[in-house]
N, C-alpha and C positions, 0 to 999 in steps of 0.2 A: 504494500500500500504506500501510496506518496505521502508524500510531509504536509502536503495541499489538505489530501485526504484527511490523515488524522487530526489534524486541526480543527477542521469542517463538524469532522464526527467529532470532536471534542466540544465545542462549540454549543452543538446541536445538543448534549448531553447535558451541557452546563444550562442553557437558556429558553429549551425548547416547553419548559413548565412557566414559567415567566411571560413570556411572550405571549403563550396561549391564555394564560391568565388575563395580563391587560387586553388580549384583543376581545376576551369571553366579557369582560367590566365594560365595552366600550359598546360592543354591541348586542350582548343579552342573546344572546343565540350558538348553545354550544355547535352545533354543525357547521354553522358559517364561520364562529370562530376555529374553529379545526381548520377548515378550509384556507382561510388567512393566515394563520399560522405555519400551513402546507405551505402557503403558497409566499410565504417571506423565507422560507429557507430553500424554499425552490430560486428564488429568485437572488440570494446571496450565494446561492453554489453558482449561479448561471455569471456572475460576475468575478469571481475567483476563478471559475475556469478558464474566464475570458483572458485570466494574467494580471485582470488589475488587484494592487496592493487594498489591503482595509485595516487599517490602524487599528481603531478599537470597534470590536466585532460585535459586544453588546449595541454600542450608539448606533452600529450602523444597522444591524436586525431591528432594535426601535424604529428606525426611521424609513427602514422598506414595510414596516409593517403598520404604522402610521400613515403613512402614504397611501396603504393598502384599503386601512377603512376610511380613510376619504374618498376614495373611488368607490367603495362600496355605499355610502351614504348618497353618490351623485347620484347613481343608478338603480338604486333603492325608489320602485315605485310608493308613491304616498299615497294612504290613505287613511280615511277617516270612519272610526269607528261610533255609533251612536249611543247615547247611555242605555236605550232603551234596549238594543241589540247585546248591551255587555252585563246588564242585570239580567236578560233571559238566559243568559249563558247556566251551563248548572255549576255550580260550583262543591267540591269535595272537602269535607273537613273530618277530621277524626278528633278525639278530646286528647290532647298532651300537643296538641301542636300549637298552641297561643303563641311559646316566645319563638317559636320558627318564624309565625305568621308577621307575631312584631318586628322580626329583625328586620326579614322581606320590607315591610311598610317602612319601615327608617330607612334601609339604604334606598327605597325608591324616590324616598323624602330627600334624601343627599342628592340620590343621582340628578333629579331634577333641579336641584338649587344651580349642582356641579355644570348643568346644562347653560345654564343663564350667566356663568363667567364668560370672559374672553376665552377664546382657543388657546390659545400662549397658557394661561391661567390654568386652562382647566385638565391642560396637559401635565404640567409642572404639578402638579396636586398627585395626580392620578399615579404619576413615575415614584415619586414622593411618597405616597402613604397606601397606593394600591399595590404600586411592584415594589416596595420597600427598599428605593435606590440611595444610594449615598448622595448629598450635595456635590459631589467631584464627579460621580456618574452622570446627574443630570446636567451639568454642566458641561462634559463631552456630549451630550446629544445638541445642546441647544446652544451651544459657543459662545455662552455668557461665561462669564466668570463666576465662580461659586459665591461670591457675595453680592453678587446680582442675582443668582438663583434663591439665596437665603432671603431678600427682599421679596423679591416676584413672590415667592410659598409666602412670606407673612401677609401681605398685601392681598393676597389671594383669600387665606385664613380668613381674614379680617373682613372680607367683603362677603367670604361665605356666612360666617359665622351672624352678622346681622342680618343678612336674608331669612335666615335659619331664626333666629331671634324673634323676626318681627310678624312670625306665624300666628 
């Protein structure tokens, strides 16, 4: 096996739960997030075979798979669901599942604040407290400096958290 290779598959070992992670957080659909995540290391081997160099291998899988679900949002037909259509729905409950159901209703409560930040914002959060990145990791993806990424996350925080406040 090449040196190409074992890197590749090194890579792929180290980040391939990670990755799948934030792409499953971004877009709520484990298939599609599978498929994203196929399809950002399909697209980093297609680029190392090609010869070219990739410095830091984490920043650069973030950012073909970032790329990835913005394509996927352009192309993402809309539509709109009716209350009356989503109360007929049947709904399953069993008894022990309350703090499941709470948890579900709070991160959907976050997701949607998280939605109403800037992109820049709502990215740095997500790297930050979803994929549990270091300030020196986020700061290779987004070429600010770590004390401008340590800004952007409070600033962020801080807009979140009065969204979230003033429910």
């Amino acid at each position: 096996m090449r040196k190409v290779e074992k890197k590749f598959l090194s890579a792929y070992d180290s980040y391939s739960a990670v990755i799948l992670r934030h792409v499953l957080f971004r877009v709520s659909h484990k298939e599609i997030a599978e498929d994203l995540t196929q399809e950002t290391f399909m697209k980093a081997w297609q680029y190392v075979v090609a010869g070219k160099e990739v410095k830091n291998i984490k920043a650069f899988l973030y950012t073909i798979a970032n790329n990835l679900i913005i394509d996927y949002y352009r192309q993402k037909p809309r539509f709109a669901v009716s209350l009356e259509e989503a109360s007929q729905k049947e709904m399953s409950y069993e008894p022990g599942q309350e703090k499941e159901i709470e948890q579900k209703i709070s991160a959907m409560a976050v997701k949607k604040y998280l939605s109403q930040l800037e992109q820049e914002q709502r990215e740095i959060i997500y790297w930050r407290y979803v994929d549990e990145m270091s300030i020196s990791e986020i700061s290779g993806i987004t070429s600010k400096t770590p004390n401008n990424v340590r800004v952007s996350i409070h600033r962020a925080m801080k807009i979140l958290r009065e969204k979230i406040k003033n429910v």
